[in-house]
C-alpha angles and dihedrals in degrees: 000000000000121000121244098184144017135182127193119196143185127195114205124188099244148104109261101259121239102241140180112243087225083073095064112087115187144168078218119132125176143111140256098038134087107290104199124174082346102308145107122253136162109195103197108200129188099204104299092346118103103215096177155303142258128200124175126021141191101041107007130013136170115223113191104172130144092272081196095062086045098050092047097037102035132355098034089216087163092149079085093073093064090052091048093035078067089059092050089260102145134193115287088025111127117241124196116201122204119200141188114194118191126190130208103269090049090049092051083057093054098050105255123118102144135052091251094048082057088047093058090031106056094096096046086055095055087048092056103034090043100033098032108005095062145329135192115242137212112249098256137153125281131050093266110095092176086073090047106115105259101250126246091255095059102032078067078042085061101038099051107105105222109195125314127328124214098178099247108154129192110299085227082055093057107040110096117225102239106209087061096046082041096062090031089056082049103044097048086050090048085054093049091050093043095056091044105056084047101054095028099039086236148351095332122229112291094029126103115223081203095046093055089036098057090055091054 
């Protein structure tokens, strides 16, 4: 069987913040939603109650919403409350969930097709939606939000080990451009040649003039 979707959450006992979208930075695109600082962000509101947020869609999204308020006004999960209660959450208490939902062709990228590649892969997820995917900023000077320090929250965000790793990275981030390894190959050979001719007055015994020219 192959996996399709995947989603990786984490449930903190806390009242949902108040931020700026400025503060979200995402690889995140799409439309009809709120593009701020260039990324996507669906703000759900209940009157003058934030409930959550959403940025991203299609293929990979990030949901940060109060899990409490949706357990209590819609989905009566309540099944939730045992596995918190074991962690000294009690009734009344906020709960912010935090949520990372992948899609097929993200998870492809990221090297996991199978449910045992998942298995082996949760941790290098995390590491890429919470490290590369998207980050929450402190409120700082200057229009780019990407300089702006990572704030506490999400540095603990960073640092919680979710399952195991297995140190798979993006596909796109492994496969090498050509044309730049390409010149780079030449102009290292180039070099070699250059520094050759110069201390050895020439192509020195057991190398082949042919052999280095026809690499440059």
């Amino acid at each position: 069987s192959m996996v399709s979707r995947s989603d990786l959450t984490v449930d903190i006992g806390m009242a949902l913040p108040k931020w700026d979208e400025r503060q979200f930075v995402s690889w995140a695109h799409g439309r009809h939603i709120h593009l701020v600082g260039g990324d996507k962000i669906d703000k759900h509101s209940h009157g003058r109650f934030i409930e959550g947020y959403t940025i991203g869609q299609g293929e990979m999204l990030c949901r940060i919403y109060d899990k409490a308020y949706e357990i209590l006004r819609k989905s009566n999960k309540t099944w939730f409350e045992d596995i918190w209660g074991k962690s000294g959450w009690e009734k009344s208490d906020p709960v912010t969930r935090f949520e990372f939902q992948f899609r097929k062709k993200i998870l492809r990228s990221l090297q996991t097709s199978t449910p045992e590649e998942l298995a082996l892969q949760i941790g290098d997820l995390w590491r890429y939606a919470t490290n590369e995917w998207f980050s929450i900023r402190d409120l700082s000077k200057g229009v780019n939000n990407r300089k702006w320090e990572v704030s506490e929250l999400w540095k603990f965000m960073r640092a919680i080990e979710l399952g195991v790793s297995s140190g798979v990275t993006k596909t796109g981030q492994m496969i090498p451009k050509w044309d730049r390894l390409d010149k780079m190959i030449r102009g290292c050979l180039v070099s070699m040649a250059a520094v050759l001719s110069v201390t050895e007055g020439g192509i020195p015994p057991g190398y082949c003039a042919s052999e280095v020219k026809r690499w440059m």
